[in-house]
C-alpha positions in Angstrom: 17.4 -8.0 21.9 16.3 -7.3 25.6 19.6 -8.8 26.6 21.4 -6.7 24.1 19.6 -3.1 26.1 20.1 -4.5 29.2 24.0 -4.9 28.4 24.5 -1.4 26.7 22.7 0.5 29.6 24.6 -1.2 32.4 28.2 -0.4 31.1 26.8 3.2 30.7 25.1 3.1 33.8 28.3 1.4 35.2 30.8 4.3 34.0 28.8 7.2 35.3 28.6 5.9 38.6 32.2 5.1 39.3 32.2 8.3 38.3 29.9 9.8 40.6 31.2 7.1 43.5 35.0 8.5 43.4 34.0 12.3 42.9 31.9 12.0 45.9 33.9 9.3 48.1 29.8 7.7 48.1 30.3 4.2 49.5 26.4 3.1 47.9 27.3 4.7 44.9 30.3 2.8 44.4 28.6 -0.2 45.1 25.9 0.5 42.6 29.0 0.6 40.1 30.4 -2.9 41.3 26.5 -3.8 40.9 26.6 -2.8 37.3 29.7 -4.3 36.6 28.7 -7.4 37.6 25.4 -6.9 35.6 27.7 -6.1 32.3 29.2 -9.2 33.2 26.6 -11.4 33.4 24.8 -9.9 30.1 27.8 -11.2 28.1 27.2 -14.9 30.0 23.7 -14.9 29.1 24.7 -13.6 25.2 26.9 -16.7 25.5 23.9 -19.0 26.8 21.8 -17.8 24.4 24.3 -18.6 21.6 25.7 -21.8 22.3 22.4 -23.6 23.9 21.1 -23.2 19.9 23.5 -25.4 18.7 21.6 -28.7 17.2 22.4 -32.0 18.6 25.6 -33.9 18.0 27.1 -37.1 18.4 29.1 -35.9 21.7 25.8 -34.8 22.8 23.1 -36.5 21.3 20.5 -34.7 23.7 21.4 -31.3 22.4 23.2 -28.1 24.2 19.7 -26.6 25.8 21.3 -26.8 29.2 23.6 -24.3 28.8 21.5 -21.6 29.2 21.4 -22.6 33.0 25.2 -23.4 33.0 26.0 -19.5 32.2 23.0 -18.5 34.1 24.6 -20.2 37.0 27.7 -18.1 36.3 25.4 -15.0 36.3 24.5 -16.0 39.9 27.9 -16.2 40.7 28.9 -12.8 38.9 26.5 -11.6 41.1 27.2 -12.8 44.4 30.7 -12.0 44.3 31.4 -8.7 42.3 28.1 -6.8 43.5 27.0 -8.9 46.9 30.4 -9.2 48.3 32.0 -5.7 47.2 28.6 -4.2 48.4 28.6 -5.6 52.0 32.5 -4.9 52.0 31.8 -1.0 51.1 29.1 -0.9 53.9 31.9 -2.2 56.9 33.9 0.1 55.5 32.4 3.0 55.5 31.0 2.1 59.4 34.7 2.0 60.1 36.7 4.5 58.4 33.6 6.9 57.7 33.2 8.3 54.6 34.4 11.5 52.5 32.1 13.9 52.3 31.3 16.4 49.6 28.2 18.3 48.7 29.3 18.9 45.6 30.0 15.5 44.7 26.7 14.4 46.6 24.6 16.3 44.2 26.5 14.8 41.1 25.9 11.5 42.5 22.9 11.7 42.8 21.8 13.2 39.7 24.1 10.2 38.2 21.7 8.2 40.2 18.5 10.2 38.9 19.8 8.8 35.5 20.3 5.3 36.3 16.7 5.0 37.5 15.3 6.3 34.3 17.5 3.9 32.0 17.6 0.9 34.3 13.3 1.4 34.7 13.1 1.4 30.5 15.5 -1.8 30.9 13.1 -2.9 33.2 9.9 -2.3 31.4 10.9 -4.4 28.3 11.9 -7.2 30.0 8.5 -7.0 32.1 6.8 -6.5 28.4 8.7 -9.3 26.6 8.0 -11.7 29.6 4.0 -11.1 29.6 4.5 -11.7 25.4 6.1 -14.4 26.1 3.2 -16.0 28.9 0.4 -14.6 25.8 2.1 -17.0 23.5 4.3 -19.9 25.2 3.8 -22.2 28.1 7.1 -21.3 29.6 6.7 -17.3 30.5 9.9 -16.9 32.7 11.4 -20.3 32.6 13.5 -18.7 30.2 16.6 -18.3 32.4 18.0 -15.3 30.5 15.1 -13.2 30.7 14.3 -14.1 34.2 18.3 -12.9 35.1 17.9 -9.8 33.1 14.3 -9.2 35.0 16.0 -10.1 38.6 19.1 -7.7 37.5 17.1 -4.9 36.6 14.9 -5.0 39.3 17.2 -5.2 41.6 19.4 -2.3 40.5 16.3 -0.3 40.7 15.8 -0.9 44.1 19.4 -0.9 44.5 19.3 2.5 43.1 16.5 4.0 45.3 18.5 3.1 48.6 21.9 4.4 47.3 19.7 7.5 46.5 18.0 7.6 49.9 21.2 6.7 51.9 23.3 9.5 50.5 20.5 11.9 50.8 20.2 11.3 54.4 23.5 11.3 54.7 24.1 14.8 53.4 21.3 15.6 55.9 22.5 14.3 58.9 26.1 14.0 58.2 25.8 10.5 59.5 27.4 7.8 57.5 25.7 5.2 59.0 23.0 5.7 56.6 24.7 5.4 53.7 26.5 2.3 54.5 23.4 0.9 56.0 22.0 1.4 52.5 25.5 -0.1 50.9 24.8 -3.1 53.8 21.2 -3.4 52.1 22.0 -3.4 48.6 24.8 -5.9 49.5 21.9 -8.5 51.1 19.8 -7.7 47.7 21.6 -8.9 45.5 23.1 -12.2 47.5 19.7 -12.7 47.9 18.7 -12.3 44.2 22.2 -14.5 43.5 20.9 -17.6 45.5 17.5 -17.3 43.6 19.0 -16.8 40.0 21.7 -20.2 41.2 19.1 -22.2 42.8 17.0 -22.2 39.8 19.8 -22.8 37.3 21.1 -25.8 39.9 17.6 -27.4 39.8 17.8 -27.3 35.6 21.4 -28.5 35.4 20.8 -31.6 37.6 17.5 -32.5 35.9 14.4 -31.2 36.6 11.1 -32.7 36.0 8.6 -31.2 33.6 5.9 -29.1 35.1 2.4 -31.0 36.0 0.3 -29.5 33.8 2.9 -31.2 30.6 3.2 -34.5 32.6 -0.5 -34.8 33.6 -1.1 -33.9 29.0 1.5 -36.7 28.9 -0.2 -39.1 31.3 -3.5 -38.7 29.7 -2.1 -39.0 26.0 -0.8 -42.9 27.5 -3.8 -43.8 29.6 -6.2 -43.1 26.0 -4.0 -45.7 24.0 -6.3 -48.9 24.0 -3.1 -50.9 23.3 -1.8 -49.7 26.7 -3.0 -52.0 29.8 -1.6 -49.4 32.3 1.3 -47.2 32.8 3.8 -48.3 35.4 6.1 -44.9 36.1 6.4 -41.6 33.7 9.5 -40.1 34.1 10.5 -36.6 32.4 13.5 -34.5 32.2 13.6 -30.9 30.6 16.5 -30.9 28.4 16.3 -27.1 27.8 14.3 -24.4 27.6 11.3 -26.0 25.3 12.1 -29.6 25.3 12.5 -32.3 27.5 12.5 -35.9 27.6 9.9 -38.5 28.5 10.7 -42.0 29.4 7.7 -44.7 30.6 7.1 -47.7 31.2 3.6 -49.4 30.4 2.0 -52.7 29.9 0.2 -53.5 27.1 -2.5 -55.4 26.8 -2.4 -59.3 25.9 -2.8 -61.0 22.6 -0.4 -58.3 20.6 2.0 -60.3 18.0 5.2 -59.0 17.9 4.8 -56.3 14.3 1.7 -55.2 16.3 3.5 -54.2 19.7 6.3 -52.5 17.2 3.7 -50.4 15.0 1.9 -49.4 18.8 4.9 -48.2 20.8 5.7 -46.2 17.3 2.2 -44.9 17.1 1.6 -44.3 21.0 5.4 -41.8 20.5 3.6 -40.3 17.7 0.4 -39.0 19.4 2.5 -38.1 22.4 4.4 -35.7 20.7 1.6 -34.5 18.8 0.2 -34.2 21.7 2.9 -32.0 23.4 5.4 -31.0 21.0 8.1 -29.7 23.3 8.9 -33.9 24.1 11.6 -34.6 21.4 13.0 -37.5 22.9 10.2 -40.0 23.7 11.4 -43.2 24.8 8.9 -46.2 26.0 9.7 -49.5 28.1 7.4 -52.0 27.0 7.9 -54.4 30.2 4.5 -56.6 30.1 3.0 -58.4 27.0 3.0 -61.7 25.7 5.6 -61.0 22.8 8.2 -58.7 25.0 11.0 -61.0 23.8 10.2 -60.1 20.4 9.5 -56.4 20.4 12.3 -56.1 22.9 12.3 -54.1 26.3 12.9 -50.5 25.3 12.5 -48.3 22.0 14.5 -45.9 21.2 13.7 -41.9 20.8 10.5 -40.4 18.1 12.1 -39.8 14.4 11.8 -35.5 14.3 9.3 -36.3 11.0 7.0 -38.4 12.7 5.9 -35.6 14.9 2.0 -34.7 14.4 1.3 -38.2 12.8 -1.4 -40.8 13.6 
């Protein structure tokens, strides 16, 4: 839903300030516009993240589709850099070179158009600041969701986006220097590569496999090192697979004198209480590499059954 406002306010927002940008001849106004564009944009990618990463698992991908949110949130980033960074640093040189058209007339619609944008972007803002502490009151993740931390960066970019396109063409109407409105195009520019690199670095570090936070591996590590059948953990690896899941693969000793149906009924009773323990590890996978019967039991099991969850 916050998505959903976010996207109907920035194609209004968008229309009234190429608008305002070409009655005016307002470099920072049309790059406000390109800014919103490129917000309208990226609202439609993260629609599509949100849509496709549901999609259960598959054979072709047995793991599920989680990471696509960060696959169209790292075409947000993108979006971003290119349609409002780029266009707003190219607006800026421009206007230091070739000056800009003034109109008084036009100022004041602009900035009335700009008066408007603050008020709908700052409600935009304000429910994805309220959904975000919801989501901290009642999920361990809070902004790890990558469409509502893109839809927070947006809109709190655009409003400080907005309140230098405001100030820029306010001094400019002033002073009759264009310098300050292209400095504030130049500015707006630098925001939002800025709050592109951000938005892509995060998305990179999901898509290539990111560990899960230490609070969820130190619950894991503890869950292990309580298992009397288990001697001592060698290496805990995780991976999150999406926005609440992940994988956890590790490799532990047992401790001697376990025949072989023994060994089997531990490693499936040790998955159990792990994901009882922390339920967001749906694929739990444990390398048994030290016990008297490892020929047996064999060297790896494979991934906790979805019903045995919450069983001892």
């Amino acid at each position: 839903m916050t998505v959903l406002v976010a996207l109907a306010a920035n194609l209004v927002i968008a229309a009234a300030k190429a608008v305002g940008g070409v009655v005016a001849g307002s470099p920072a106004l049309l790059s406000e516009a390109a800014h919103s564009v490129a917000d309208s944009l990226n609202e439609v990618f993260l629609l599509a993240a949100l849509r496709r990463s549901r999609r259960p698992p598959d054979r072709r991908h047995p793991f599920g589709y989680g990471k696509e949110r960060y696959f169209w949130s790292l075409l947000a980033a993108v979006g971003i850099f290119v349609m409002g960074g780029c266009f707003s640093v190219f607006q800026g040189v421009e206007a230091l070179h070739g000056g800009a058209r003034e109109s008084h007339q036009g100022y004041v619609v602009g900035l009335v158009v700009l008066g408007v944008a603050l008020v709908s972007e700052g409600a935009s803002l304000l429910r994805a600041l309220h959904q975000a502490r919801r989501q901290r009151g009642t999920a361990s993740h809070g902004l790890r969701d990558p469409a509502l931390r893109t839809v927070v960066a947006e809109d709190g970019a655009a409003v400080l986006g907005i309140l230098l396109a405001g100030v820029g063409m306010a001094l400019h109407m002033v002073t009759g220097n264009v310098v300050w409105e292209a400095s504030a195009s130049l500015a707006i520019g630098v925001l939002l590569v800025y709050v592109a690199y951000v938005l892509g670095r995060d998305a990179r570090d999901q898509l290539i496999g990111k560990a899960a936070d230490p609070e969820t591996r130190r619950r894991i590590q503890d869950v292990l090192d309580g298992q009397p059948e288990i001697d001592s953990v060698e290496q805990l690896l995780t991976m999150e697979l999406g926005l609440d899941t992940f994988l956890v693969a590790a490799r532990v000793d047992l401790v001697p004198g376990l025949e072989s149906e023994e060994v089997e009924e531990a490693a499936i009773r040790i998955k159990r209480r792990v994901t009882r323990a922390v339920p967001e590890a749906h694929q739990v996978f444990l390398d048994i590499t030290d016990a008297p019967t490892r020929a047996a039991a064999g060297g790896e099991e494979g991934p906790a059954e979805t019903g045995e969850r919450g069983e001892v």
